[in-house]
TIMARDO-755502 format. One record per residue: x, y, z of N, C-alpha, C in turn. Coordinates in steps of 0.1 Angstrom, whole numbers, plus 5000, padded with zeros to 4 digits. Example, Ala and Ser with C-alpha at 12.3 -4.5 7.8 and 13.67 -1.06 7.14 Angstrom:
residues 2
513249435078512349555078513249675078
512849785071513749895071512950005079
//
This chain:
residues 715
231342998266230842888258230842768267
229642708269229342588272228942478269
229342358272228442278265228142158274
226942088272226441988278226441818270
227041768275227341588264226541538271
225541438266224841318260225741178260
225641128271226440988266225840848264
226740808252225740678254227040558256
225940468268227740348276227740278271
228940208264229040078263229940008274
230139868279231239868286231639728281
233239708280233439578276234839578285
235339518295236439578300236539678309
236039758310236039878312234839998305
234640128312233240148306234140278300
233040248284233340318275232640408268
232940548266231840648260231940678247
230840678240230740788229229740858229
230040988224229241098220227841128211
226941118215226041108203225241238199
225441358211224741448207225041568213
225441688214226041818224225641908220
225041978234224242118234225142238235
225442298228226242438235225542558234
226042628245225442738247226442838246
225442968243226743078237226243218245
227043288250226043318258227643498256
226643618260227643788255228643748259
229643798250231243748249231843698246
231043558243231343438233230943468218
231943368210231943358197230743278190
230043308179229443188177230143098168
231043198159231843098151232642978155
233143058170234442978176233542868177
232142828179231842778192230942698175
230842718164230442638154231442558150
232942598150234342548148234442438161
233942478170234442388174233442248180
231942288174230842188177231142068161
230241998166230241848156229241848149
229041748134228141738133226841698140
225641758141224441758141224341798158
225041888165225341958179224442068176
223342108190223042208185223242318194
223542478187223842588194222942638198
222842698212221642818216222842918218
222143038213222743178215221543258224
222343338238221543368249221843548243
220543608249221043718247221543728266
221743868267221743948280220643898290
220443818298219743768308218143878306
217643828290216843918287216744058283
217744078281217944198280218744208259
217944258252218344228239220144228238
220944168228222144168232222544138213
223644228210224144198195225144168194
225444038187226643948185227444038172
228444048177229244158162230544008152
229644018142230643958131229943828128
229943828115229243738101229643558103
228643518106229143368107228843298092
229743148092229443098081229842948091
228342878083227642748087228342618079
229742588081229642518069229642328079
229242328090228842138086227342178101
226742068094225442028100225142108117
224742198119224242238128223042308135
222142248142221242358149221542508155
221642588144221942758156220342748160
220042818175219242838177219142998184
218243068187218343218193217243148208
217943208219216843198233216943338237
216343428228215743538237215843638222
216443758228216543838215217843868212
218343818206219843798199219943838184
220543978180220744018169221843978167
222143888150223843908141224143998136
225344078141225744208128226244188122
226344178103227244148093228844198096
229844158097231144238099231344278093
231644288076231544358066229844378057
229944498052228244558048228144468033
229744448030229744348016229544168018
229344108035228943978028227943968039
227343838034226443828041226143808057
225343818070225543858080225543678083
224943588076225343428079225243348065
225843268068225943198051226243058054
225142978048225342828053226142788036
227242708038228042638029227542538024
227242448015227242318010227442208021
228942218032228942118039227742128049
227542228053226742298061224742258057
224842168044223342118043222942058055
221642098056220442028067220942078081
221242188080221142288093220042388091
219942448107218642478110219342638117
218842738112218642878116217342918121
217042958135216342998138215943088149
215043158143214743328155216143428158
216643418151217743578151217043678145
217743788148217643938142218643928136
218843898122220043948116220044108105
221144178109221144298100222544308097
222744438091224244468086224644458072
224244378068224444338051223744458041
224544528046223944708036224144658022
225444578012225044568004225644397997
224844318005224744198002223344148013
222944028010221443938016221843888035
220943908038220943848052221843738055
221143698047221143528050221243448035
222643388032222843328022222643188020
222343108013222342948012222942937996
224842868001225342857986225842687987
224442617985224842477986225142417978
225242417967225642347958224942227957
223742197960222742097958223641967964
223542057976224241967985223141837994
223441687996222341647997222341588014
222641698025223041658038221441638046
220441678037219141688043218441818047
217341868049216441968048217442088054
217142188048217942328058216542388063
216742468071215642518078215642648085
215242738071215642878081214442928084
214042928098212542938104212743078113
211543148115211043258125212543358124
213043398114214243528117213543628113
214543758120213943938114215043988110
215044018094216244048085215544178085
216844268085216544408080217444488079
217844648075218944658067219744608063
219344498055220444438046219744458032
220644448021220344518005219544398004
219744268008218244208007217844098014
217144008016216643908026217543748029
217643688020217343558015217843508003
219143468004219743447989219843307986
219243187981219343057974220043037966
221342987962221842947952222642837951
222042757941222042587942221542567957
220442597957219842537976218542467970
218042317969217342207969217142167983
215442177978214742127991214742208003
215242308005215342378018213642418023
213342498035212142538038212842648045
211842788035212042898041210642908052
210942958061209142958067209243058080
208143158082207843228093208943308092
209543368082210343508086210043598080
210043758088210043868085211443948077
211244008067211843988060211744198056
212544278059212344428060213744438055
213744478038215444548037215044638026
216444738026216944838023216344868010
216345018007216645087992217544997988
217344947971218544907964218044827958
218944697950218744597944218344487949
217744427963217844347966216544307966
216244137968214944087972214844017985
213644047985213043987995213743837997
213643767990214043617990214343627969
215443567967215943557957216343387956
216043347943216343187947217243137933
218343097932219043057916219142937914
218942897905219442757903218842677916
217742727920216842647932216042577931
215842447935214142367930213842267944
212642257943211442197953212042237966
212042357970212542457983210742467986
210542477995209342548005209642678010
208842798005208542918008207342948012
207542918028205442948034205743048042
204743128047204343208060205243328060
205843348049206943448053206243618048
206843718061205943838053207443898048
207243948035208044088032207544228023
208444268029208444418029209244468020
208644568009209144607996210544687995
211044727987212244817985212244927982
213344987972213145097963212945047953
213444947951213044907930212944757931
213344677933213344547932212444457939
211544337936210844287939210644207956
209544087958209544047969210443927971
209843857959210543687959210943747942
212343657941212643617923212843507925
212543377917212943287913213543277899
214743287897215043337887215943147878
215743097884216142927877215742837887
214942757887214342627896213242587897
212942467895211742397892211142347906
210142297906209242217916209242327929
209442487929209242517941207842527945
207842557958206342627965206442717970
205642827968205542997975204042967978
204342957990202642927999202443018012
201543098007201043188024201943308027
202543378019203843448023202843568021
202943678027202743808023203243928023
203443968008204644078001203544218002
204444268009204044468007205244538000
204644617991205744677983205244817985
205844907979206145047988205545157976
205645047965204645157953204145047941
203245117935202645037922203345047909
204545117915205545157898206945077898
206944977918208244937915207944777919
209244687912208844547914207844457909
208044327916207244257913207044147926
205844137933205644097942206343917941
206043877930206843727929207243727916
207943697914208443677895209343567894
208243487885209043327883209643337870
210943297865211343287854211843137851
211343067857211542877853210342797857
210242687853208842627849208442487862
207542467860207142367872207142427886
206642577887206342627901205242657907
204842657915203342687924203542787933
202242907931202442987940200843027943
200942947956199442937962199243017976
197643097975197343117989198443267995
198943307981199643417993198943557989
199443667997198643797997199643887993
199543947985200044007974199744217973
200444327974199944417971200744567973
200444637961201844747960202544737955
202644667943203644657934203344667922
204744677912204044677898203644567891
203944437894203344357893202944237906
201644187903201644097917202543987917
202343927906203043757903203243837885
204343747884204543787871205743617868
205243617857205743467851206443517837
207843507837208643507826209743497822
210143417808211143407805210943377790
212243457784212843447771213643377766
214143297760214443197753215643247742
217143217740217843267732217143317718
215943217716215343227699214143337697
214043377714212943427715211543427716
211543227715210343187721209643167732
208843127736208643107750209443007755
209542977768210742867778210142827787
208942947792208242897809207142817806
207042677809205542627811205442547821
203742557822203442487833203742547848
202942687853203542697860201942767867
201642797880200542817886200142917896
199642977893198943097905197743077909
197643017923196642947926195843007939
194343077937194243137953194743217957
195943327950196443427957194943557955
195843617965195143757968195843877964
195543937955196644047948195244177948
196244277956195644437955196344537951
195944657950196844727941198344777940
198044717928199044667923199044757903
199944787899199544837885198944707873
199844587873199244437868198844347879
198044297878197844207887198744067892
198343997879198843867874199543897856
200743897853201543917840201843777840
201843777823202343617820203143687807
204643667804205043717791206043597788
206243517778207043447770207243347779
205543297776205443137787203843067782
204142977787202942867779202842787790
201342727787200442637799200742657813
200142807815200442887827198942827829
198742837847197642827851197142877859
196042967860195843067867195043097872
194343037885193142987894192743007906
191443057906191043097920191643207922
192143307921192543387925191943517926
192143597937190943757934192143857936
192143927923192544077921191844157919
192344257930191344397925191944517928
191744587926192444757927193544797917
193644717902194444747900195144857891
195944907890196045067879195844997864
196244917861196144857850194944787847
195644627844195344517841195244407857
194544347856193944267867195144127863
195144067850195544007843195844037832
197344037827197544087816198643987810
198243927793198643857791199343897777
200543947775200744027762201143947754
202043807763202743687748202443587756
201743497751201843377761201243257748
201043157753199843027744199542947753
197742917754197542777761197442837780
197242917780197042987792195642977797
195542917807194242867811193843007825
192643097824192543127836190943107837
191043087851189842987856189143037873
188443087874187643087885187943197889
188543317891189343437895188143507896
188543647906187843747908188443867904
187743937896188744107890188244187892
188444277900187444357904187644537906
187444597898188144747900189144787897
189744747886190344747874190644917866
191744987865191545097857191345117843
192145007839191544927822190644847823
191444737816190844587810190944497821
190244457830190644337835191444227834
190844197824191744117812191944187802
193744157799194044197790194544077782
194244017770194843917763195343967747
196443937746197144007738198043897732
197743717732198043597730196843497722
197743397718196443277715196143207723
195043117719195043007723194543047740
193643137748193843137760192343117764
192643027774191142977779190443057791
189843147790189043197802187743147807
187343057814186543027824186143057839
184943037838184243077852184743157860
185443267852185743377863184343487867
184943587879183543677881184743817876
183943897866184844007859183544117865
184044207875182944307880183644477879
182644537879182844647886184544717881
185244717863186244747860185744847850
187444967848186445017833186444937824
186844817820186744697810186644567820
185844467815185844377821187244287807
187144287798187644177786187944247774
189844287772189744317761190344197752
191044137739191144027733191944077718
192644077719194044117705194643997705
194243877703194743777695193643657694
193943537691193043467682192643297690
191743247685191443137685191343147707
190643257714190643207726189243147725
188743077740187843027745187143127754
186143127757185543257764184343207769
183643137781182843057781182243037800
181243107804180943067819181243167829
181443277824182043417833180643517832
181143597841180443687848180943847845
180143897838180743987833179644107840
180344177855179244277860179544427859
178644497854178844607855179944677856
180544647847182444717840181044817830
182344927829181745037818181644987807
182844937799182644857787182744687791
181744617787182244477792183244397785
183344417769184044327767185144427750
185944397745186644457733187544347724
186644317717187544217710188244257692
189644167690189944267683189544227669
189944037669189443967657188143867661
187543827654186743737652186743587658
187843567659188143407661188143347671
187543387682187243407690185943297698
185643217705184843137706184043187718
182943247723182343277732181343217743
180843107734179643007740180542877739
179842797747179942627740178842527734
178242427732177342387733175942357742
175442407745174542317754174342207758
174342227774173842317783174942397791
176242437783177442477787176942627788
176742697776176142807768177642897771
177343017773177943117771178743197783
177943307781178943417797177443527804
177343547814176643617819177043757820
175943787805176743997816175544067815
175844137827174844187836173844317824
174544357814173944437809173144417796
172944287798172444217786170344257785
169944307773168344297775167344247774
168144097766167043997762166343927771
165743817760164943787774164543607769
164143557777164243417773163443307777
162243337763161243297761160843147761
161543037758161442937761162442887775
162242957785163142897796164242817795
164942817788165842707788167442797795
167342867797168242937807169243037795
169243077784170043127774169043257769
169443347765168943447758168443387745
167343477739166943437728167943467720
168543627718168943697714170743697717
171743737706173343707708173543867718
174443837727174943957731176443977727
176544117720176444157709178144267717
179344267716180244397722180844457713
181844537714182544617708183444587704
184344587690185344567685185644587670
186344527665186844547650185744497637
185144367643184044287637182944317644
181644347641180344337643179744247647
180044097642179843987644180343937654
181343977667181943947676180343937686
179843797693178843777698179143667711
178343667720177843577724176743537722
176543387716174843327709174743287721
175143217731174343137743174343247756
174043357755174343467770173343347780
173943377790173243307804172043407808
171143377818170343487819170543477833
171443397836171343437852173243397856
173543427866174743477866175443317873
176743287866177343157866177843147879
177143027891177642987900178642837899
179542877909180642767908180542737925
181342637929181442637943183042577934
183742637940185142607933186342547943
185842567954187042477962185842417980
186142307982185442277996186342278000
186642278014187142248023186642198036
187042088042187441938037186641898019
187141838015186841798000185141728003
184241697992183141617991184241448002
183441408008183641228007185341218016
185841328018186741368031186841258038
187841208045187641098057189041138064
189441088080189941148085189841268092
188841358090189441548088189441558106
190141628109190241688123189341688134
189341728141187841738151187741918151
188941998149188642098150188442178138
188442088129188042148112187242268112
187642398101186942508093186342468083
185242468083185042458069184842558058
185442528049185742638041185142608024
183942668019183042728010183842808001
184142807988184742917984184142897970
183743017965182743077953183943107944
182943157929183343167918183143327917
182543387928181843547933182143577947
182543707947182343727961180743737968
180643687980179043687983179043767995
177543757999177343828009176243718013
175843798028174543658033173643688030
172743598027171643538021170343548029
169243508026167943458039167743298045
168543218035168143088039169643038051
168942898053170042888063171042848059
172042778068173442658067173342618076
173342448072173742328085174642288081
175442218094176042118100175542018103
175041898103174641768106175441658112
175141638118175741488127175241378125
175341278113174441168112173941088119
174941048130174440998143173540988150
173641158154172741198160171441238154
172241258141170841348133170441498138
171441568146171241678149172341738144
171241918147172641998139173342088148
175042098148175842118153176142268151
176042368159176142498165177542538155
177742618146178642678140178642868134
179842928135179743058140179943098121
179143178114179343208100180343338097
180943298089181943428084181943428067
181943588066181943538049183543678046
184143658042185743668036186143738017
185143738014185243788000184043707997
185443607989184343497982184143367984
184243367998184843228012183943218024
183143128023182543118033182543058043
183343028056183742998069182542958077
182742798075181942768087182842718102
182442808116183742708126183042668137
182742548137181942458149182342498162
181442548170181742608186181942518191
182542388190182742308199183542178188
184542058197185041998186183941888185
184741858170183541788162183441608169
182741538166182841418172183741318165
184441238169185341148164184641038157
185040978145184140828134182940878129
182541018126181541028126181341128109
180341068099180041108089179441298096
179441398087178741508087178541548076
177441628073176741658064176341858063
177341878052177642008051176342118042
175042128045174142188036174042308040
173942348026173842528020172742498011
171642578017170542568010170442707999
170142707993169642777977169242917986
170143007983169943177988170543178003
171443088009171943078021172943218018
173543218009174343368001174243387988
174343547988174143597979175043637970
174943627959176643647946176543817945
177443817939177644017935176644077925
175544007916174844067911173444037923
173343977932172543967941171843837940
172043757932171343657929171843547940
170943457945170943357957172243217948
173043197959173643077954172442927952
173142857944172342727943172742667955
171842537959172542447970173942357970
174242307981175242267980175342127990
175542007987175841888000176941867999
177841838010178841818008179441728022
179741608027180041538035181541538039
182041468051182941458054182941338068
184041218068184041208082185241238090
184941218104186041278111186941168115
188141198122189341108125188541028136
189140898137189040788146189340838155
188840808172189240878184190840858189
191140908190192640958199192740798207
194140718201193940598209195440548209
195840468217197140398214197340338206
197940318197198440258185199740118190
200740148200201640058200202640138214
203140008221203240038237204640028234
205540038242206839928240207139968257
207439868266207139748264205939738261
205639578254203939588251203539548263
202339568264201239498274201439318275
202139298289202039158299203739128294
204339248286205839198290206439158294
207339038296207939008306209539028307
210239048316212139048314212139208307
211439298315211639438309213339468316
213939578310215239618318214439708329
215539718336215339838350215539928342
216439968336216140188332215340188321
214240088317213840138304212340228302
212640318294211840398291210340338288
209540418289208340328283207840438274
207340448262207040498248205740478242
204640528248203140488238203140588223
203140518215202440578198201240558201
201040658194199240718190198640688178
197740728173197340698163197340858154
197740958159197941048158198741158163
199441268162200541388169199541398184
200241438186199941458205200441608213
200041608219200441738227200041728244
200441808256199941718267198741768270
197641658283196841778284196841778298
195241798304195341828319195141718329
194441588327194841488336196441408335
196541348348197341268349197841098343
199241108345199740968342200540878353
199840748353200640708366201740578366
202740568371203540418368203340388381
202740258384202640238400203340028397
204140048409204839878414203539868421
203439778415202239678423202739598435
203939578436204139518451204039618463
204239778461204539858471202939918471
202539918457201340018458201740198458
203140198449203340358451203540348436
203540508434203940568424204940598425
205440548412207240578405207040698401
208440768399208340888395208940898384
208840998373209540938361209041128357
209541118341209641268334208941158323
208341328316207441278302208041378292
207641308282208241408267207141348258
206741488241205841408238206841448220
206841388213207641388195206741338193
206241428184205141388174203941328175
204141188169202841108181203041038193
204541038195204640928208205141048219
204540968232204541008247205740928251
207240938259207640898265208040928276
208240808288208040798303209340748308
210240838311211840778316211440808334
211640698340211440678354212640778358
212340788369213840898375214840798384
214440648384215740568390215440408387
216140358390215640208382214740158390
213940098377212739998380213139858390
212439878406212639748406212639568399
213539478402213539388397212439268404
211839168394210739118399209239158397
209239278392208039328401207539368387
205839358392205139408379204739528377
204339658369204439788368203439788360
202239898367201339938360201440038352
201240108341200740248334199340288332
199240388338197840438339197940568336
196940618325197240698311195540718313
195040828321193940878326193440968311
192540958313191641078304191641178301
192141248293192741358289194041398290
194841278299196241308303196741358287
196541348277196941358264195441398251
195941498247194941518237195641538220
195141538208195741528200195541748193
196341678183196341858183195341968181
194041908179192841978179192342008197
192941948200192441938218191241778220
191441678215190641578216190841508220
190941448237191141448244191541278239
192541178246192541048246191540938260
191440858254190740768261191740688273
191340638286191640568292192640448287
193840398294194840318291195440258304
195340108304196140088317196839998307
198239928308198939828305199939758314
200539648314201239648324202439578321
203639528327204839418323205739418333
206839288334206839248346209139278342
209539318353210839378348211839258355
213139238346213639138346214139068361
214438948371214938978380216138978383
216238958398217439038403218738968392
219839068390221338938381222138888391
222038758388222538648397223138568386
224538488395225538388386224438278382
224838238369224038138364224738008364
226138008361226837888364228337988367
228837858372230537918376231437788372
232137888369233837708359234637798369
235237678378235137538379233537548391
232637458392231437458398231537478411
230837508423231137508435231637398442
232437418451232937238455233637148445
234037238437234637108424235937088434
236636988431238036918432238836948425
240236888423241536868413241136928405
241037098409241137188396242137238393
242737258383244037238374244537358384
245637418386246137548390246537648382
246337638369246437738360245037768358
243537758365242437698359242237888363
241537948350240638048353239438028352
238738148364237538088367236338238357
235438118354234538188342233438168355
232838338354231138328358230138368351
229238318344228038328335226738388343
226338498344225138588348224138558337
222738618345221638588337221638688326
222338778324222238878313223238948309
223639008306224739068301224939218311
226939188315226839288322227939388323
228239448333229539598331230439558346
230939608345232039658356231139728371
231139698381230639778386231139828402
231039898408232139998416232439928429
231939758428232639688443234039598439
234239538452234939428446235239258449
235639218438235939088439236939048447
237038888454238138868457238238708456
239438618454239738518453241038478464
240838408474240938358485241238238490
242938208494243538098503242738068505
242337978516241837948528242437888539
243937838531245037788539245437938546
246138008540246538148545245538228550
244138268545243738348545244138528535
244538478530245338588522244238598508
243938698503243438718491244738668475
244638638468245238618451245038728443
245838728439245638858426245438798421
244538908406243938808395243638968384
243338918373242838988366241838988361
240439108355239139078354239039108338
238139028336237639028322235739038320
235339138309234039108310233739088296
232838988293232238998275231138888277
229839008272228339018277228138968290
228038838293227138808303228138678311
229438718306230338618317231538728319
232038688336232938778342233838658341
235538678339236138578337237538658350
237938538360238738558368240438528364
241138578360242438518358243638558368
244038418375244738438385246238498379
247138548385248338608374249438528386
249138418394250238308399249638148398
250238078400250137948400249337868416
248137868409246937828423248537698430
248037708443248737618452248037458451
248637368454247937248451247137228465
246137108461245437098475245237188484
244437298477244537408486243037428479
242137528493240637548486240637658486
240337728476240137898475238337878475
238238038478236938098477236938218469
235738228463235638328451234638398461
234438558464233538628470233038748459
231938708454231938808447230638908458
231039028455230639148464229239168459
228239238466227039328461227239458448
227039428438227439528430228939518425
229339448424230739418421230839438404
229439378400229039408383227539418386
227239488373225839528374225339508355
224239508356223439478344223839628334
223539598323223739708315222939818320
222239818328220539898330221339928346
222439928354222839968363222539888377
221839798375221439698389222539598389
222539608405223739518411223539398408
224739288412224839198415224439108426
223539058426223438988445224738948450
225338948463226138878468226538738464
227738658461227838558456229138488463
228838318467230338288474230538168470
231538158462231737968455232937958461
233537798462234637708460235237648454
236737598454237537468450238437458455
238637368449239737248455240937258443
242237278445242737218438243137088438
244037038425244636898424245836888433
246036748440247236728446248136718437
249336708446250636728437250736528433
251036488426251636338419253136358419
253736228431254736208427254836068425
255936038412256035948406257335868409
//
């Protein structure tokens, strides 16, 4: 175990350190516990494997105060007992960071535990690990605010989940893949509000076990993830001692769910929302809604369905502009008072089964009804509606749609970048996404450059029901564009051409300096000071150069660069001379922002403080009848330290040096002789080259005063 300290000096007297930050390194043989026992808060650990060579650390750590673990290579944790977990961050242990291990061993307890107790030390962050044989991934309880992100997540036959969260809320769950069990699901959130399950993708091992996400508390979002092999995809529920519903307000937004036996389940929950989403393959129900109220689903794709696509088996439920294709039911309906209005009902065997009447199918015009493909009327005054009700199956006869569409309902249901966008990237996708899956079309798609008025080269991809435009080249910076899809550019699932589409956006302001320090024509800079340009934007390096050149010599300084976030900083490698003025020159491309967009030209300059020299001295040079108890005070241009020469204070009668004792506070050095000056006698003060130095480490110039003491009075 090693470690490397960070010091930061102060000196008052003597020079003084404290600790602001320590790296330790852990490397086969070493402990990591010992070596978390004995690090500080906010120190961070790297664990080495075998000089590349994979290497497993034996025995279960627990994280209980603020630390970075980090993995540099391939470094497995093995649980020391199969009963706890193989790492467990504590409560004190909030706003530490786990990252890139192999942890296994936890045969029957979770990887990786978080029992914070809503502890508020700041973000935890367990990023990029590979959990596997353990009974299960990822255990949350009372953990607030954490971000699970970028882990692989592979465990055992048994009870366990993927990620399991209790008494959890507004935690971040992105990018993470897992891998199903014998019985139990991917993610449970089984108590906690305000989370996010964004981008994760769950595989489960059969359509009879699990449930790919299952939320049982209210105010959660689960967007954009990919879903499949389970018995249910997402499933939303909870019971209530009385037996009413408990869950509301909660969202399935954009996922991708495949076979799976239910798609999307909603049971004993209200003002669920359920959007953009495409399921298809499923043994069941695409969506199945057996107790719910006030359940909005909206825009979705269902597609190859063994039943009902929809199954609603609740009140109150609003179906809109979904595409229902190709199921043995597109719509069946066992409860009352839903909305039914702007869907696509294609070629299902039966399209629709309703059980009661009460049931609302159309709206008013020019809203009208639902489009299904097997409809045979025909619609004689153009006004886009059947003459004729289309007419389905169920308990009542009268069960109709009076407004059928005669042509199939297009949506453009998500842009990316938004209409009227500002800012967006230079290396922006743009992203099209339908109410149908499509296919290409005969007409074209542009990109526009208003500027120019020309159209900009982009490569087409179509995704389901997503249309991907990506510019071969980055886009221009300040610059409106103009996104057109002309009328049949693609085609929807019953073949019919999309309507047109405009849609604008502009791009970010070019890559520029925002704020220098020193600023530009500074004067009295320190000698070791860093120089720090902010951007107007995150940064990354690129391939030209950056230069710091002294204008008196005409050379280039040498210095290290680092780049955080949006700022570039430039620590010279020895001090800046004093006097002198210092150019920065920040060439073209030296820096690009994270699209690769290259920055613009920068010179700035400022002038660094000069050499430290005595600014006054008590008693003054040549003074007279200075007292003999008189200590002598020297006042420098700036505040300074101790520094490795020396002083001396000097007979002149003898030739002999005086002892004395030294004092420093900021920017005066104080001489105290520790005998009684001789009368009529002239001492000399020599103060040496470097005898003290500026806080910034620059010497003192050479320095040589006088006095005189007082004669003796006799009376």
């Amino acid at each position: 175990m090693y470690k490397k300290l960070l010091l930061g000096l102060f000196f008052c007297l003597a020079i003084l350190g404290t600790a602001s930050a320590t790296d330790w390194d852990v490397y086969p043989g070493d402990s990591i516990q010992d070596t978390i026992d004995s690090a500080s808060a906010n120190d961070k650990i790297i664990v080495h494997d075998s000089g590349g060579v994979p290497y497993t650390y034996q025995g279960s750590i627990n994280i209980y105060k603020k630390v970075n673990l980090t993995s540099s290579g391939n470094v497995t944790i093995n649980a020391t007992s199969t009963l706890n977990p193989a790492v467990k961050v504590l409560s004190s242990g909030g706003g530490s960071t786990l990252q890139g291990f192999r942890i296994t061993g936890a045969t029957n307890n979770y990887g990786i535990e978080l029992d914070l107790y809503h502890a508020a030390g700041g973000t935890t962050y367990i990023l990029n690990n590979f959990l596997f044989n353990n009974k299960g991934g990822i255990n949350l309880i009372d953990a607030d605010g954490t971000v699970i992100m970028d882990n692989t997540i592979s465990y055992r036959s048994g009870d366990g989940y993927g990620i399991r969260m209790t008494n959890s809320s507004s935690n971040k769950i992105y990018a993470n893949t897992i891998y199903g069990n014998d019985t139990d699901g991917g993610i449970l959130l089984q108590s906690g509000q305000n989370n996010l399950l964004e981008n994760n993708q769950l595989v489960g091992i059969s359509s009879d076990r699990g449930s790919g996400i299952s939320i049982q508390d209210q105010w959660n979002t689960m967007l954009q993830n990919n879903i499949t092999n389970f018995y249910n995809g997402i499933s939303f529920e909870a019971i209530a001692s009385d037996g009413n519903p408990n869950l509301i307000d909660g969202s399935a937004l954009n996922n991708y769910i495949s076979n799976c036996n239910f798609g999307i389940r909603v049971t004993d929950a209200f003002n669920i929302i359920i959007m953009g989403n495409r399921v298809t393959g499923c043994e069941n129900n695409a969506i199945y809604i057996p107790w719910s109220t006030n359940t909005t689903i909206a825009y979705n794709i269902l597609t190859y369905s063994g039943s009902s696509a929809l199954n609603i088996q609740s009140d109150n439920i609003t179906i809109l502009g979904n595409t229902i294709a190709n199921n043995q039911r597109g719509l069946a309906i066992d409860g009352h008072n839903c909305n039914v209005y702007n869907n696509n009902f294609l070629y299902n065997l039966d399209q629709a089964l309703v059980v009661y009447n009460d049931s609302n199918f159309n709206q008013p015009q020019p809203t009208g009804g639902n489009y299904w493909s097997n409809y045979l009327g025909v619609d004689a005054n153009n006004d886009g509606f059947g003459d004729t009700p289309y007419t389905f199956t169920g308990d009542y006869a009268t069960d109709s749609d009076y407004l059928p569409l005669m042509k199939p309902f297009w949506l453009v249901y998500r842009v990316e970048p938004i209409n009227q966008a500002t800012n967006v990237v230079l290396n922006q996708i743009i992203q099209i996404t339908y109410n149908q899956e499509i296919s290409p079309g005969t007409n074209w798609i542009e990109l526009v450059n208003t500027k120019t008025g020309k159209t900009e080269t982009v490569n087409i991809k179509i995704s389901g029901n997503t249309l991907n435009l990506t510019p071969t080249k980055l886009l221009s910076p300040s610059t409106l564009y103009l996104v057109l899809i002309h009328t049949g550019a693609v085609n929807g699932q019953a073949g019919t051409p999309c309507p047109s589409l405009v849609s604008k956006f502009t791009t970010v302001a070019p890559l520029s300096v925002s704020t220098l320090d020193p600023a530009n024509n500074a004067v009295n800079v320190a000698l070791n000071k860093k120089i720090t340009l902010t951007f107007n934007r995150e940064i990354k390096a690129g391939s030209m150069w950056i230069e710091l050149i002294n204008t008196k010599t005409g050379k280039t300084e040498g210095f290290t660069s680092s780049i955080s976030g949006k700022v570039l900083t430039l620590t010279p490698t020895k001090l800046l001379a004093t006097s002198t003025i210092y150019q920065v020159l920040l060439h073209t491309g030296a820096v690009t922002d994270l699209a690769g967009s290259p920055t613009a030209s920068k010179v700035t300059k400022f002038t660094t403080v000069p050499p430290l020299a005595v600014s006054t001295i008590d008693p003054a040079n040549n003074a007279v009848r200075v007292a003999l108890n008189k200590k002598i005070t020297l006042t420098f241009n700036r505040s300074i330290k101790a520094g490795s020469m020396w002083i001396e204070l000097i007979n002149t009668k003898t030739g002999k040096p005086v002892a004395f004792t030294t004092s420093i506070y900021r920017n005066t050095l104080t001489l105290t002789p520790t005998i009684t000056l001789n009368t009529a006698t002239t001492y000399q003060v020599l103060l040496h080259t470097g005898a003290v130095t500026d806080l910034a480490g620059s010497p003192n110039q050479a320095y040589v005063s006088k006095f005189t003491t007082m004669s003796l009075i006799l009376l």
